[in-house]
C-alpha positions, 0 to 999 in steps of 0.5 A, a space after each residue: 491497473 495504475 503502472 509504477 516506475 521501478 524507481 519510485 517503488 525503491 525509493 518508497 520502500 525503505 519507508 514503507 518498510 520502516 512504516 508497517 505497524 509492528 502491532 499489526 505485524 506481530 498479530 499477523 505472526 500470532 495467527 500463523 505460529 503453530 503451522 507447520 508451513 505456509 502459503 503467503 499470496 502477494 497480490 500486486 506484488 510490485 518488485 516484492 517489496 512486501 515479501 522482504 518486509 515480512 518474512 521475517 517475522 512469519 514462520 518458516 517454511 514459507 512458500 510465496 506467490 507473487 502476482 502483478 499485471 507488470 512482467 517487468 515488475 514481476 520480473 525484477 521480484 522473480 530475480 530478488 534472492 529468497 531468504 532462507 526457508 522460503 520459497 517463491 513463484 510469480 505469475 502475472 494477473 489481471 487482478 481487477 477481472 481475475 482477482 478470485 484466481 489468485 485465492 485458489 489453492 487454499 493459501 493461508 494468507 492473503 497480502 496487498 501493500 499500497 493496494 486497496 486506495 487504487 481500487 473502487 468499492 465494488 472491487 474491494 467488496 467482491 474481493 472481501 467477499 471472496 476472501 471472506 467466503 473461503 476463511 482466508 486472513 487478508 493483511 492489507 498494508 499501507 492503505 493511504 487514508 488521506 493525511 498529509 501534514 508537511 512543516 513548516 506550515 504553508 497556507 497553500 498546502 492545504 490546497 495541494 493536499 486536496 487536489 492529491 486526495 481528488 486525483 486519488 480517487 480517480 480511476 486506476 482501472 478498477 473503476 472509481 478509487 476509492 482513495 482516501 476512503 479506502 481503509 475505513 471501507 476495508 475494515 467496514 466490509 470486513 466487519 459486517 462478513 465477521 470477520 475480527 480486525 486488527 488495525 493501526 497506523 502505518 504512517 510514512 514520516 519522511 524527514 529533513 535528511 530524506 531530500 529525494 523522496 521528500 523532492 519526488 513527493 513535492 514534484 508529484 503533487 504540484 504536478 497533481 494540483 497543475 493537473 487538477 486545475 482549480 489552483 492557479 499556476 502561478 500560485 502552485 509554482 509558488 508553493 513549489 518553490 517555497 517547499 524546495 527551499 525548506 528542503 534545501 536548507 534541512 528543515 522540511 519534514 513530511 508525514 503522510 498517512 496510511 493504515 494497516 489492517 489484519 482482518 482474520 476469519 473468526 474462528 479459524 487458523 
């Protein structure tokens, strides 16, 4: 599975966390309101980023297990403070051969944030299947859908969202990504097992005054596009510049786009 900087998950966060889809969310609390408790899986837990955006909005008592295949990520969301009524234990995981390890011990929820575009579609149907098969809710967050829309307008970006979207589906190390696709196919997968699917847009608007994350993006992709090849460099050191230049003088705004989803079992919780 793909590693990521402990700096690039803090800068992102704040933006992930303003970019979950309250409609989702509230569903998600719905479903889990009259338990006395529950039992919160974080799979690809990352520094547990997902936990601090969502407990607040879940009943309490709350016990969290967090898994991640990065001791040091694990061990950074091992050291966070957990708010008041919850509980937490980490444990790393290869989750792309040992994902069903992580279901045992009849947990009550299953979570991912920024999961689901990095891995390929047979792993996504053996884990949906899996869930599936032992009623668990899966609340999938921030699935990157392949949109990106940056202002002002540059007749390269096109072409530079395209060469991301392509290095998206690479293999991360579950096989093949399934990328840009990935939410569509979670809520396909989902549905044909019965399972009743809520679903909404959790886009990341970034805007002028976000000049770090807004720079980190821009440097990403036209590393991406030098990569991908099918660019020229000249042509992509151009676009760069361009870009840099928008977010200097405040002007530049950046939307990219990801899903929430809440798939839940029907008839169940």
């Amino acid at each position: 599975m793909s590693r990521f900087s402990t700096d690039w998950l803090s800068l992102r966060e704040p933006f992930d966390r303003r970019a979950r889809n309250p409609d989702v969310l509230r569903a998600v609390g719905a479903a889990f309101a009259n338990l006395p408790s529950l039992v919160i899986v974080d799979l690809a837990c990352g520094t547990g980023s997902t936990r601090r955006a969502i407990a607040g909005a879940l009943p309490k008592p709350q016990q969290w297990r967090l898994y991640d295949n990065d001791l040091s990520l694990l061990a950074r969301a091992a050291a966070a403070p957990a708010p008041a009524g919850c509980t937490m234990r980490t444990a790393p995981l290869d989750l792309v051969h040992d994902v069903e390890a992580a279901l045992d011990g009849a947990p009550d929820l299953i979570a991912a944030s920024a999961l689901l575009d990095l891995v390929s579609a047979a792993w996504l149907e053996r884990f949906v299947t899996e869930c599936a098969a032992r009623n668990l809710p899966i609340y999938a967050a921030l699935t990157y859908n392949g949109e990106a829309a940056l202002e002002p307008f540059d007749a390269r970006d096109a072409e530079i969202i395209a060469a991301a979207n392509r290095h998206q589906a690479r293999d991360k190390g579950f096989g093949p990504a399934l990328g840009a696709t990935a939410a569509a196919a979670f809520i396909a997968r989902c549905k044909a097992l019965g399972l009743t699917v809520t679903g909404g847009a959790s886009d990341w608007e970034i805007g002028p005054e976000d000049r770090e994350m807004q720079s980190a993006l821009l440097t990403q992709w036209a590393r991406i596009a030098q990569e991908d090849g099918r660019l020229d460099a000249v042509e992509i050191a151009g676009w760069f510049t361009r870009r840099r230049e928008f977010v200097a003088r405040g002007v530049s705004r950046i939307r990219v786009g990801h899903r929430d989803v809440f798939a839940q079992p029907t008839g169940t919780r």
